[in-house]
VOGU-3710 file (C-alpha; in Angstrom, 3 decimals, decimal comma):
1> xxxxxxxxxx> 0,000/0,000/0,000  1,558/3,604/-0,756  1,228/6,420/1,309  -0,240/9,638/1,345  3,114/11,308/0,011  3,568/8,199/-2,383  0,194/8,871/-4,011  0,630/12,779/-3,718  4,341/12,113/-5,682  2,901/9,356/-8,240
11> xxxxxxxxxx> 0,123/12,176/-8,913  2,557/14,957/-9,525  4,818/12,986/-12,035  1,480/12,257/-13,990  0,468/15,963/-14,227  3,647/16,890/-15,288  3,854/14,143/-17,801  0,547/14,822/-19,507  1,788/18,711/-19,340  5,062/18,096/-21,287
21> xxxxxxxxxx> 2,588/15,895/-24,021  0,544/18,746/-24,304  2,890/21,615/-24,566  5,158/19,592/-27,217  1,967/18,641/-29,334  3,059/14,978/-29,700  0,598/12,658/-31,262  2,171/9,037/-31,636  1,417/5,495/-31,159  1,486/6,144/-27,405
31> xxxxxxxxxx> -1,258/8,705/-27,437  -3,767/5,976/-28,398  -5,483/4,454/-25,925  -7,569/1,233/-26,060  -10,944/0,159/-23,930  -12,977/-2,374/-25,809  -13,539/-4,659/-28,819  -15,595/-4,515/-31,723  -17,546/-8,259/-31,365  -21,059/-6,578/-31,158
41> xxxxxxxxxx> -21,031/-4,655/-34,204  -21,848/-6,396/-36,855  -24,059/-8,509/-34,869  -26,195/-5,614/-33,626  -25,002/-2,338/-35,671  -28,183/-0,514/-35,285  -27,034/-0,396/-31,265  -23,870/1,572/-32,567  -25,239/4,202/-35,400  -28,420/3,982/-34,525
51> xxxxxxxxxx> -30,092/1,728/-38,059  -29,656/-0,165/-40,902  -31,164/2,519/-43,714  -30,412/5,737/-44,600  -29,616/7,120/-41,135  -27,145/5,065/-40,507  -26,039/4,667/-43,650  -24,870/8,324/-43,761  -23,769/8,439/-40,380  -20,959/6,226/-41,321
61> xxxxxxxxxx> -19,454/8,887/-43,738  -20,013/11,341/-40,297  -17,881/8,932/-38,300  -15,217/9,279/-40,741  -15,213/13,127/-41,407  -15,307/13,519/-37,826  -12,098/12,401/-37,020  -10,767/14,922/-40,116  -13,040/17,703/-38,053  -11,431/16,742/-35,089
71> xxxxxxxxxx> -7,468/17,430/-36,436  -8,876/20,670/-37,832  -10,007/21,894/-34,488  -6,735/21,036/-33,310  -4,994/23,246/-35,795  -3,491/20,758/-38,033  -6,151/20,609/-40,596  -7,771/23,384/-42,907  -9,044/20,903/-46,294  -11,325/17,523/-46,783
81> xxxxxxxxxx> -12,620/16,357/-49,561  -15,372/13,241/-49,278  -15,881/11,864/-52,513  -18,707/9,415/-53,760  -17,283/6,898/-56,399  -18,775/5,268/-58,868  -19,920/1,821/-56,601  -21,227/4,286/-54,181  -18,316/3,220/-51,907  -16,522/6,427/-50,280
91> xxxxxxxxxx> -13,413/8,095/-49,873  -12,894/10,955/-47,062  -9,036/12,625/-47,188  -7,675/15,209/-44,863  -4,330/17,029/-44,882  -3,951/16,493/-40,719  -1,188/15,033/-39,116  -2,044/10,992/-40,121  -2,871/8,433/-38,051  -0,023/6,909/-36,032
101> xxxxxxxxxx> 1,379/3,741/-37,783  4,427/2,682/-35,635  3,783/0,160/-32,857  1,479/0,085/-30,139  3,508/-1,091/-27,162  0,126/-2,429/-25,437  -0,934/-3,920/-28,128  1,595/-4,488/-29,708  0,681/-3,838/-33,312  0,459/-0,825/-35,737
111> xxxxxxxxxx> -1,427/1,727/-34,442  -2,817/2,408/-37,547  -4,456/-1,443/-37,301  -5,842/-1,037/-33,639  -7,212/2,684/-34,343  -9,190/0,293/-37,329  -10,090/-2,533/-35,714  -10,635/-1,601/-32,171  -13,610/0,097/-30,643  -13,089/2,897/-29,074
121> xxxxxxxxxx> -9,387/2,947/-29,868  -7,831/6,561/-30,632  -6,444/10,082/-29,878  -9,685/11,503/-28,816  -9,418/9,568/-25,471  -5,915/11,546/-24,736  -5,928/15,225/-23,505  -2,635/15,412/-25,027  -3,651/14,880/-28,520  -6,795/16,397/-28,841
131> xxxxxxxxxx> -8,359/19,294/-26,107  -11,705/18,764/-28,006  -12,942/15,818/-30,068  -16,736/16,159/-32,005  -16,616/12,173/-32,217  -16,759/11,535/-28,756  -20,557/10,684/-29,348  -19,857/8,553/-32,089  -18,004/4,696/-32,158  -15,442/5,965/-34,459
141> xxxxxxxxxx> -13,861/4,683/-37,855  -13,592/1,055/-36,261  -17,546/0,952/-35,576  -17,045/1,784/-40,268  -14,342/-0,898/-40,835  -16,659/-3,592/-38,970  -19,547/-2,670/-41,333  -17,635/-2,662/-44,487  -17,345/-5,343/-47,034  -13,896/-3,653/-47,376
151> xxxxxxxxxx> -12,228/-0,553/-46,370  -8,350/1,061/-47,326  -6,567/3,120/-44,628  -4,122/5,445/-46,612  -1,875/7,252/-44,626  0,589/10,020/-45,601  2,892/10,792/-42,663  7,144/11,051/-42,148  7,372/11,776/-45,597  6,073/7,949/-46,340
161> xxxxxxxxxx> 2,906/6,314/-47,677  1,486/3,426/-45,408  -1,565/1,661/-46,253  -3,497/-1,468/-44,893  -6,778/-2,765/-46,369  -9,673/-4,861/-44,593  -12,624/-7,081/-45,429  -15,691/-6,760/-43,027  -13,129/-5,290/-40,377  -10,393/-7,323/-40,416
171> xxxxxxxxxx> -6,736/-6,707/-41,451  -6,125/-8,431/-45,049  -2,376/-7,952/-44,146  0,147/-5,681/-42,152  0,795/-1,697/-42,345  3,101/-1,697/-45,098  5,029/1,007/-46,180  4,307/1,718/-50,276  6,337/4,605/-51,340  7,236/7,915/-49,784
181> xxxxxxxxxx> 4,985/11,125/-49,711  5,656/14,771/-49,714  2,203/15,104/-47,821  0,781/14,718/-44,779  -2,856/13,357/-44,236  -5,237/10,293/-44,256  -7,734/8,748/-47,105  -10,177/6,424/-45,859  -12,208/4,559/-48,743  -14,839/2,053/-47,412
191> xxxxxxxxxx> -17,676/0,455/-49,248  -20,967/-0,645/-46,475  -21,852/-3,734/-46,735  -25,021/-4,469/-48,506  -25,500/-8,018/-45,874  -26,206/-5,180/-43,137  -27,529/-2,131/-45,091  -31,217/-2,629/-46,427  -29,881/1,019/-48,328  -26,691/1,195/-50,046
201> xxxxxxxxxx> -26,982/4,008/-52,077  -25,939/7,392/-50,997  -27,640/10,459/-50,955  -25,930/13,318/-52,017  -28,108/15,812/-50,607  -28,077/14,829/-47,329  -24,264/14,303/-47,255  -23,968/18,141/-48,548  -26,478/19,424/-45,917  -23,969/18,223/-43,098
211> xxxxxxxxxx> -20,756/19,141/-44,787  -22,362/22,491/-45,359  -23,261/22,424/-41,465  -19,471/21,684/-40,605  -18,137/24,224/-42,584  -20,006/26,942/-40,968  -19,388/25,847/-37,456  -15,313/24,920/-38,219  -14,533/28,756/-40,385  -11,545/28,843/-42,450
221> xxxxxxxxxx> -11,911/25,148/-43,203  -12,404/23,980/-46,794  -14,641/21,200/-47,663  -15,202/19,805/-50,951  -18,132/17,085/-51,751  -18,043/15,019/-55,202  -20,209/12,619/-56,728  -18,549/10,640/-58,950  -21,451/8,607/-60,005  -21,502/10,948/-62,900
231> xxxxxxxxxx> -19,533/9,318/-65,077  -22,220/6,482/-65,111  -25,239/8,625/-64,587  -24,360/12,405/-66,089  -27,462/13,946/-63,905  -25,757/12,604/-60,556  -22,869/14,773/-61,156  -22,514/17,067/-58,467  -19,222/19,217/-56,793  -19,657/21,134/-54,192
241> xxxxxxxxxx> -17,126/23,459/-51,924  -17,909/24,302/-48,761  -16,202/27,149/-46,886  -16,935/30,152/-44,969  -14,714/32,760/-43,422  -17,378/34,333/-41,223  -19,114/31,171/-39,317  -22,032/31,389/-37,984  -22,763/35,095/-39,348  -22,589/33,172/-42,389
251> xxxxxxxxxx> -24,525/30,333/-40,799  -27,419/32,950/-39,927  -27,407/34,356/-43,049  -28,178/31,020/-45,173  -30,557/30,104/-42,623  -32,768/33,223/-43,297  -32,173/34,178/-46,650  -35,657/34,001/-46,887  -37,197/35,514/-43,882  -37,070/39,594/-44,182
261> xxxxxxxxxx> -34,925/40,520/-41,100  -36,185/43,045/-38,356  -32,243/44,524/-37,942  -30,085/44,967/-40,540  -26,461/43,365/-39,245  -26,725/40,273/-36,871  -25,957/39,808/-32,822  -22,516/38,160/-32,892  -21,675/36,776/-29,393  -18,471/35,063/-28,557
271> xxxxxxxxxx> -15,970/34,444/-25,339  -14,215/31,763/-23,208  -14,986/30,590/-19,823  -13,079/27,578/-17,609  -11,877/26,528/-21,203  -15,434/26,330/-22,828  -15,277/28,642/-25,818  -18,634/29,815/-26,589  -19,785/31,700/-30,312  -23,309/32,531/-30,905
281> xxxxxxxxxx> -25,330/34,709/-33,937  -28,583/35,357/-33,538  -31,280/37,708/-35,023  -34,807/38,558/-35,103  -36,759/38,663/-38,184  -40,663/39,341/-39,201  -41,591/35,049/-38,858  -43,527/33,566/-36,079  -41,352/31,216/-35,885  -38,367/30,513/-32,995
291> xxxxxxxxxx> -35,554/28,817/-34,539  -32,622/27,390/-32,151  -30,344/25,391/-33,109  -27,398/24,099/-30,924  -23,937/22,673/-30,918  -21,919/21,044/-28,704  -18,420/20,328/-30,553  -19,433/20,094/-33,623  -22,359/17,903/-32,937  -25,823/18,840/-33,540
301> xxxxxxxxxx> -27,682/18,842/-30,115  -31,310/17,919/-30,983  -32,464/17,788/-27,570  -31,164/21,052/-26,570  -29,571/20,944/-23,144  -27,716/23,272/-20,400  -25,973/25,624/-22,809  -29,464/25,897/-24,578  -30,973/26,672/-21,070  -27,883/29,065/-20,726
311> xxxxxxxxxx> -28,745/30,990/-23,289  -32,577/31,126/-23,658  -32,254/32,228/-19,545  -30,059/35,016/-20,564  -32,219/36,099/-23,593  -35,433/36,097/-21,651  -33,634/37,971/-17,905  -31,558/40,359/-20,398  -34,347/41,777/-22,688  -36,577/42,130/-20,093
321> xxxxxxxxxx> -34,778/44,083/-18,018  -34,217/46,509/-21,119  -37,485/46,957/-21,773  -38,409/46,997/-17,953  -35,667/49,487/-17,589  -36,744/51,741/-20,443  -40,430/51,750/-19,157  -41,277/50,269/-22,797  -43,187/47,391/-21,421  -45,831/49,608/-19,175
331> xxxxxxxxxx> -48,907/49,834/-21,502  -49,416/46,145/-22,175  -51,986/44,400/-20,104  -50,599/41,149/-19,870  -47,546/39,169/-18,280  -44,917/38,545/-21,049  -43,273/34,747/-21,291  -39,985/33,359/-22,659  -41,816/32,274/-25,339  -42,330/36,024/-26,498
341> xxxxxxxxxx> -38,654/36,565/-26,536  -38,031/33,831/-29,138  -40,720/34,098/-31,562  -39,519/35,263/-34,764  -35,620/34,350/-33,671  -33,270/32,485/-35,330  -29,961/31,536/-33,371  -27,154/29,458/-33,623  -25,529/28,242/-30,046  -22,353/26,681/-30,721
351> xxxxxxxxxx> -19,833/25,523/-27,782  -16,790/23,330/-27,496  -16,796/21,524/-24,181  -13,447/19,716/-23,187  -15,240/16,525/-22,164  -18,628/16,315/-22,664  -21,748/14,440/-21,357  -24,842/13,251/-23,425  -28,409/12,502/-22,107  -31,248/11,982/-23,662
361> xxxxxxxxxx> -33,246/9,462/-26,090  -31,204/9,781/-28,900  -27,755/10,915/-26,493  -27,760/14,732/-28,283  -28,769/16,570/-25,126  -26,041/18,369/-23,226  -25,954/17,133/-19,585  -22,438/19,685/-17,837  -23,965/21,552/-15,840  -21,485/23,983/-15,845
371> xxxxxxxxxx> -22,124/25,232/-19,142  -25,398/26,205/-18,132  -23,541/29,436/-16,024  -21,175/29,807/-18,954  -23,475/30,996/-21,461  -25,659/32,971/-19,268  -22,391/34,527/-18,647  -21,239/35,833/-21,732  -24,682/36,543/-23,373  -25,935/37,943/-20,599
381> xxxxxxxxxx> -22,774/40,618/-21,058  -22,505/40,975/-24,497  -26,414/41,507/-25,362  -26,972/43,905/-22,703  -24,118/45,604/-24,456  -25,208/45,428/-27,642  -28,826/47,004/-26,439  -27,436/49,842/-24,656  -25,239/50,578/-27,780  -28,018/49,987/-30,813
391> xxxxxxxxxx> -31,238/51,727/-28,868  -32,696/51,556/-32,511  -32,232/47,867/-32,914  -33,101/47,466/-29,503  -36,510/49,297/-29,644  -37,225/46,840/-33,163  -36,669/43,701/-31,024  -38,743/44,749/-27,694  -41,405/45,671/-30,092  -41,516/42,280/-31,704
401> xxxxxxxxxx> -41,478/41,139/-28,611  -44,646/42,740/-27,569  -46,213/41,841/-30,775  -45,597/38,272/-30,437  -46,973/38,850/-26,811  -49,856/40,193/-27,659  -50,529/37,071/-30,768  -49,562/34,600/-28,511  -52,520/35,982/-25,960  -55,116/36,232/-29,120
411> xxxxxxxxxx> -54,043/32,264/-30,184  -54,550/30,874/-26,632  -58,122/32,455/-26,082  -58,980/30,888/-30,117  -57,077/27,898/-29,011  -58,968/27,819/-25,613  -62,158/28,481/-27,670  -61,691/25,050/-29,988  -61,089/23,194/-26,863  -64,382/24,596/-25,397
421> xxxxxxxxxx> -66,527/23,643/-28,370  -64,973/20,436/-28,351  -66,205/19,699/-24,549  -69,337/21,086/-24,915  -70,241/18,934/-28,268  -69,750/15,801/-27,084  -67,284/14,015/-29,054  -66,099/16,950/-29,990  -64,980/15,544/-33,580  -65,525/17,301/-37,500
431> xxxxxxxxxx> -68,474/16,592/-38,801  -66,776/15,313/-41,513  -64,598/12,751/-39,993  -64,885/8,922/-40,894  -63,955/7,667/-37,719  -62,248/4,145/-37,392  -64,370/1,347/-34,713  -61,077/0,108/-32,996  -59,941/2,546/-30,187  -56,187/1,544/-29,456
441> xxxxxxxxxx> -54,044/4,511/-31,466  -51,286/2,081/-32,386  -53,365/-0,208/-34,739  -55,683/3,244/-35,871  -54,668/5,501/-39,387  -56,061/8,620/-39,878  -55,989/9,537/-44,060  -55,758/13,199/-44,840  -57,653/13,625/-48,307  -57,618/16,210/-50,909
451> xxxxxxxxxx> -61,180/17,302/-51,144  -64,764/15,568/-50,641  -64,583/13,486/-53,919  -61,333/11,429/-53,201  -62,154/11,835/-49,386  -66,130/9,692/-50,612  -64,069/7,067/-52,454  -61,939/6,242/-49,261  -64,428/6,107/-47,106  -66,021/3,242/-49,368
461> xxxxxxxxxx> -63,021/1,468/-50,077  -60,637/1,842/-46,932  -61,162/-0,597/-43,928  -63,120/0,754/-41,436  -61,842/-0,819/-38,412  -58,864/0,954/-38,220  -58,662/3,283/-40,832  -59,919/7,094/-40,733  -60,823/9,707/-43,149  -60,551/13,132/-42,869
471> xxxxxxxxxx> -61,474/15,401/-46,078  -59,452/18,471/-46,281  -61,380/21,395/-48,381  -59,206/22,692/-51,031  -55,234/24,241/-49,784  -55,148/24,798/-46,217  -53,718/27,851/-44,508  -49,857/28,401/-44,960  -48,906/28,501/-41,375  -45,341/29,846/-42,834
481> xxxxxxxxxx> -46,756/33,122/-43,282  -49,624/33,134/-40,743  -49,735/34,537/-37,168  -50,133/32,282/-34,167  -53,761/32,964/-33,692  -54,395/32,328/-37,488  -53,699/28,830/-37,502  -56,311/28,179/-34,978  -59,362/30,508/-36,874  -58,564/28,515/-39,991
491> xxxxxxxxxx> -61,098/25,527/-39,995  -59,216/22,703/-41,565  -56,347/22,993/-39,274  -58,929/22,841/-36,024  -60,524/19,870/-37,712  -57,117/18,441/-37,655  -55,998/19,063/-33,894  -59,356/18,007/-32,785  -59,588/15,069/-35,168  -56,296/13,542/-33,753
501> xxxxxxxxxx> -57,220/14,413/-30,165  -53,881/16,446/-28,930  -54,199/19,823/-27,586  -51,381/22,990/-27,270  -50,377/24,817/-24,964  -49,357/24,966/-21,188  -48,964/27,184/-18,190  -45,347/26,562/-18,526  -44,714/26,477/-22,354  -47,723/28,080/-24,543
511> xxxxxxxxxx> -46,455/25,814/-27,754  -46,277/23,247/-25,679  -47,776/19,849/-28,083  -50,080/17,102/-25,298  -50,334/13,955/-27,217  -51,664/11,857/-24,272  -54,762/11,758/-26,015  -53,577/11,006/-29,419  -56,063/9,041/-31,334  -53,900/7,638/-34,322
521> xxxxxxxxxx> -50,352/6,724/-34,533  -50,318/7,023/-38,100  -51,058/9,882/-39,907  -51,008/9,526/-44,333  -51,159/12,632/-46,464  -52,981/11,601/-49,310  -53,079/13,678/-52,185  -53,544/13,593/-56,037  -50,516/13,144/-57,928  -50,167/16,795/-59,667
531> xxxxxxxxxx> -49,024/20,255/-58,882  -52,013/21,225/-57,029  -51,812/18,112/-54,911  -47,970/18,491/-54,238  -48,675/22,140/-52,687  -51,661/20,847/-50,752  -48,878/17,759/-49,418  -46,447/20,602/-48,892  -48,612/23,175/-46,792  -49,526/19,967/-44,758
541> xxxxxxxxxx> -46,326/19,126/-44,031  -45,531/22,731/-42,894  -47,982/22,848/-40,207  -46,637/19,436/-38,905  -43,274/20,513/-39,143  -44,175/24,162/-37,358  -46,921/22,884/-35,271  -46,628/18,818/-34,431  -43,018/18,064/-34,998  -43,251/15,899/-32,610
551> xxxxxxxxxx> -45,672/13,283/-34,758  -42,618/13,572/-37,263  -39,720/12,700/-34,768  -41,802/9,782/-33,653  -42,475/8,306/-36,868  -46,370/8,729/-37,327  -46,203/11,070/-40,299  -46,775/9,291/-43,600  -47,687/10,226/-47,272  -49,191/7,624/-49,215
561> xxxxxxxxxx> -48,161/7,041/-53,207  -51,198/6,466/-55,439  -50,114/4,990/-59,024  -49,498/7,641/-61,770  -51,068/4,944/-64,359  -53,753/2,040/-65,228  -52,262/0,173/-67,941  -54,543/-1,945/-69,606  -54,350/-4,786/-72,814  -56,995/-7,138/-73,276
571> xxxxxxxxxx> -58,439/-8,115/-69,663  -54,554/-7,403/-67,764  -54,295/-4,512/-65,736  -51,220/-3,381/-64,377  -50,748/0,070/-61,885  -47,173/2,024/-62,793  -45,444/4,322/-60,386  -43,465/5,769/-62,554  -42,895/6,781/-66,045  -40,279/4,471/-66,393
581> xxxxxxxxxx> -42,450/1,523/-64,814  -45,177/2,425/-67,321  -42,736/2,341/-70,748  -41,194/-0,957/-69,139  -44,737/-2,775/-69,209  -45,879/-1,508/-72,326  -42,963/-3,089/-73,539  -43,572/-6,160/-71,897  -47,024/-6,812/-72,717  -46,822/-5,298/-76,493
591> xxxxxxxxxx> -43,813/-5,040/-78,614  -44,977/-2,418/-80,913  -47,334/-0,731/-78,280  -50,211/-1,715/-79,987  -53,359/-2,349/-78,483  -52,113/-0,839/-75,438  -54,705/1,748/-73,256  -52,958/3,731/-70,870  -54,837/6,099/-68,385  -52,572/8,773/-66,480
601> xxxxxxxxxx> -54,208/8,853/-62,868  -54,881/13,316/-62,355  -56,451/12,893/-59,268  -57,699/10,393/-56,525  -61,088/10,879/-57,607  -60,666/9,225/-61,085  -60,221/5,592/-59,263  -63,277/3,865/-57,980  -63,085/2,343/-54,209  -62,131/-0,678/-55,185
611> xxxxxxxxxx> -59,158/0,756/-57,070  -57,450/3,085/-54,286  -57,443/0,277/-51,828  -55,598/-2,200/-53,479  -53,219/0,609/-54,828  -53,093/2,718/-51,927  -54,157/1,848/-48,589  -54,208/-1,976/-48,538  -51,377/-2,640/-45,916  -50,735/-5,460/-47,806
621> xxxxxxxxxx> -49,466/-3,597/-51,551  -49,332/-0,005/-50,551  -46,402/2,270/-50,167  -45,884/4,472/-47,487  -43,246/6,794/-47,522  -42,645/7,383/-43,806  -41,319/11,215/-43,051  -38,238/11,796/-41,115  -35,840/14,695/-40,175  -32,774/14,134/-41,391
631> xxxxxxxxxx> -31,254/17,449/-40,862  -33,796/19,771/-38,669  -31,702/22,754/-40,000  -31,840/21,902/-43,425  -36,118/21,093/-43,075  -36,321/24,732/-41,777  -33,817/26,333/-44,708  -36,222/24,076/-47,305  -39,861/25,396/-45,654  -38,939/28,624/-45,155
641> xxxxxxxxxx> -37,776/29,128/-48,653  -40,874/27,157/-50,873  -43,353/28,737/-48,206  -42,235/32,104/-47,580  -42,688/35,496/-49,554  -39,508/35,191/-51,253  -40,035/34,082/-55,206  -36,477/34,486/-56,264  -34,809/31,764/-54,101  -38,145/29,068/-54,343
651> xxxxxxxxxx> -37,198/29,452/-58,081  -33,949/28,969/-58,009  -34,253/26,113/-55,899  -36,432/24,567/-58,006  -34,627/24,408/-60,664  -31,364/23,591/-59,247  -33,193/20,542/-57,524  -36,234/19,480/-59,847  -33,616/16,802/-62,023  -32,705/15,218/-58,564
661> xxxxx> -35,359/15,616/-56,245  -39,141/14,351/-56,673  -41,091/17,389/-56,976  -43,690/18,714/-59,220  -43,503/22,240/-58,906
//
């Protein structure tokens, strides 16, 4: 047993040993440290990157990158290019330091092969080699190499080239040195394996959308996306470079390029506490809309947490005491709520925390408490600041605040006035609801129809135990552009809230959605297969997205896919999807085409009952495309621009998207 001075003398030596790591910069085979194995993986991977499809899918490129990020943060980094090749396999390289290839004294074996084989192997988990990692949340490129079919390490380091391949994460042979290099870096090229992925092709889109995302939060960094699926298909061509000098200024000002802005220069809002560097933007414009969006080193913190407390504290205490202090708060005749202070904000929190911790369902919610104090800190300092300097810009925001004060009041007496219908009507459900006979919500469907006539034909062909129809009149209210107590005059949307049973609104958070009382776990948009019925889907989709987000993040938001055509020869009938489905069948069925009747599908209404079922809402054939957020940012850049008053960039996006994306109009 050592003593007290022992310990006191053992604990010294180690301080000053991790000090003179630190202060030389050293990263070597020593730096990486090992604490588990990678046998789970590939027998549960959906434990690790959370599923098997598209999520997952991606978030193995994000595993990658992040360890590129992650030498960039350090300084040793400033260029990464991620390219899709041709087999939709992918290649990420970085100019950073390389990973260490000489031997791993614990292991002893390259560190390059334990860093790609081990889980939870690498730099990150060393002070000395990285101060802040954005992978720390993440499994790492091992968690890739196990769910590869095969994967190349490349490394460019000590003026040589080392490389070592492996097949469903193991080594096909040793680091061996190939030739020398007058760079310094690492290329990793992986392809998933297609046993584990029920999706193996990439999506370019939602690749760009986070690379665009990094670049912002990481300025001065250059990122370059390429799909080299091109060269097969000349429409998937795409190159993209990502870069921005100004951060999140720049940030802000993609976010609401199409939202008219109340100020004309954003808040900008940076400093360092206890080694917690914090950098915020933030500005109000004319929406009624609060848009926050937090990170915590790099990593996109869904579930908000204590800096996101930090700051919305200091926003609300701040303000308030400006306006309070001003006397510009004394004519209004009710109490003002945090709520006010955000509505019609967009903001961009973005922190590096030296080691932190994760909560939450999906582990993207901020637990340090300490950070909390931190931002209150500095915005509390820097916006009170800011409003004693800019009195114009100052008297703009407390007015907006008082606005959205004074709408929030006028939406909870017509929200409070639904509700009181509801009670005293019984049921309280539209008139011109189909109800469903079973009563659990998990087995119930609620369809939301385009009009009476397509809403009459799935009444008589849908299944009434457990499905629901709901007949939507004409293009309901564009909640994008509306204000708060809008939404809740406009009849369709009531029909809606009271048809699925929730309810808004509490004493502690006025947007606040209740879905104790939710009547159907699925929810299909159904809609006729033109422009009209694409804007009608779209406008729907906004008010879920503004209003119920939470039916979208727990998977009950669906739009169903009616056929485009009725093929017919002789007595055969076939239903096409697509135009290529329909010329495939015509060939098929007639050489020469003759004989042939084929009926393009306008609108729901043109099939009879028996028609739409087996097409569309038979569990057994239909399609469902279940909605997800991919990228929340990204969802509210998209709706803001096709729903907003801004023509110019809804054009332009249009048709810079409309040969890749599935869109009408």
């Amino acid at each position: 047993m050592h003593t007290l001075s022992e310990r006191l003398t053992n604990y010294k030596t180690m301080i000053e040993e991790e000090k003179k790591i630190i202060s030389n910069n050293e990263y070597t085979a020593d730096n990486i440290q090992v604490l588990e194995g990678l046998e789970a993986v590939r027998k549960r991977p959906a434990m690790y990157i959370g599923d098997v499809n598209t999520r997952g899918l991606h978030h193995l490129v994000y595993e990658v990158v992040d360890n590129s990020i992650d030498e960039a943060m350090g300084g040793h980094c400033d260029r990464i290019e991620i390219t899709i090749l041709k087999d939709n396999s992918i290649s990420v390289l970085d100019n950073g330091r390389g990973i260490p290839t000489s031997l791993h004294k614990k292991e002893n074996r390259s560190a390059l092969e334990v860093v790609m084989t081990v889980l939870h192997a690498g730099g990150k988990f060393d002070k000395g080699s990285y101060k802040v990692s954005g992978g720390l949340h993440g499994v790492g490129v091992s968690c890739v190499n196990a769910l590869s079919s095969h994967l190349k390490a490349q490394v460019y380091r000590e003026g040589k080239e080392f490389v070592q391949e492996y097949s469903f994460g193991n080594p096909l042979y040793e680091v061996k040195t190939i030739g020398e290099s007058a760079i310094t870096g690492t290329r990793i090229t992986f392809k998933p394996d297609g046993t584990i992925f029920s999706i193996t092709e990439y999506d370019y889109e939602i690749l760009a959308g986070r690379m665009r995302e990094l670049a912002y939060l990481n300025r001065g960094i250059t990122i370059i996306l390429t799909d080299e699926r091109g060269e097969i298909d000349p429409e998937k061509y795409r190159r993209d470079v990502f870069y921005s000098q100004n951060g999140l200024i720049d940030f802000l000002s993609y976010l609401d390029e199409n939202r008219e802005k109340l100020t004309p220069d954003p808040i900008a809002i940076s400093g360092e506490r206890n080694e917690v560097p914090v950098e915020i933007a933030l500005q109000y414009n004319t929406s009624f809309t609060e848009n926050l969006h937090s990170y915590v080193n790099n990593i996109n913190t869904h579930e908000g947490g204590t800096h996101l407390t930090g700051f919305r504290r200091a926003l609300t205490r701040t303000l308030k005491k400006y306006a309070d202090d001003n006397k510009m708060l004394e004519k209004l005749k009710f109490e003002i709520n945090g709520d006010d202070f955000r509505e019609g904000l967009t903001a961009i929190i973005s922190v590096k925390v030296p080691e932190p911790q994760f909560e939450g369902q999906t582990k993207t919610k901020l637990g340090n408490s300490e950070v909390m104090g931190i931002v209150d800190q500095i915005v509390s300092e820097h916006l009170a600041n800011y409003l004693e300097e800019n009195p114009k810009a100052a008297k703009i925001i407390v007015d907006k605040v008082i606005l959205a004060a004074t709408a929030r009041h006028a939406a909870r007496k017509a929200r409070e006035l639904v509700q009181r219908k509801n009670v005293l009507s019984g049921s309280g459900l539209p008139g011109k609801l189909a109800d469903c006979s079973d009563r659990n919500p998990e087995r119930c469907e609620l369809y939301l129809v385009e009009g009476d006539s397509a809403g009459g034909t799935a009444k008589q062909g849908r299944d009434r135990s457990f499905q629901a129809i709901l007949p939507l009149r004409g293009k309901i209210l564009n909640v994008e552009k509306a204000m708060p107590h809008k939404v809740f005059d406009s009849e369709e949307i009531k029909n809606i809230f009271t048809a699925l049973g929730v309810t808004m609104g509490t004493a502690e958070d006025s947007k606040a959605l209740n879905l104790e009382k939710l009547r159907y776990h699925k929810v299909v948009i159904m809609t006729d297969a033109d422009i009209d019925g694409s804007h009608i889907a779209t406008l729907i989709l906004t008010f879920f997205f503004r209003h119920m987000k939470e039916l979208i993040e727990r998977g009950y938001v669906y739009i169903a896919t009616p056929p485009l055509y009725l093929i017919k020869k002789g007595k055969a009938a076939h239903y096409c999807w697509s135009d290529e489905e329909r010329d495939a069948i015509v060939r098929n069925i007639s050489n020469d085409g003759t004989g042939v009747h084929i009926q393009r599908y306008k609108g729901l209404g043109e099939m009879n009952a028996e028609q739409l079922w087996d097409t569309t809402m038979d569990p057994k054939n239909r399609t469902l495309r279940q909605v997800t957020i991919e990228n929340g940012l990204e969802a509210d850049h998209v709706f803001s621009m096709l729903m907003g008053d801004e023509v110019g960039p809804r054009r332009e996006f249009i048709e810079a998207n409309a040969k890749y994306a599935n869109i009408d109009a």
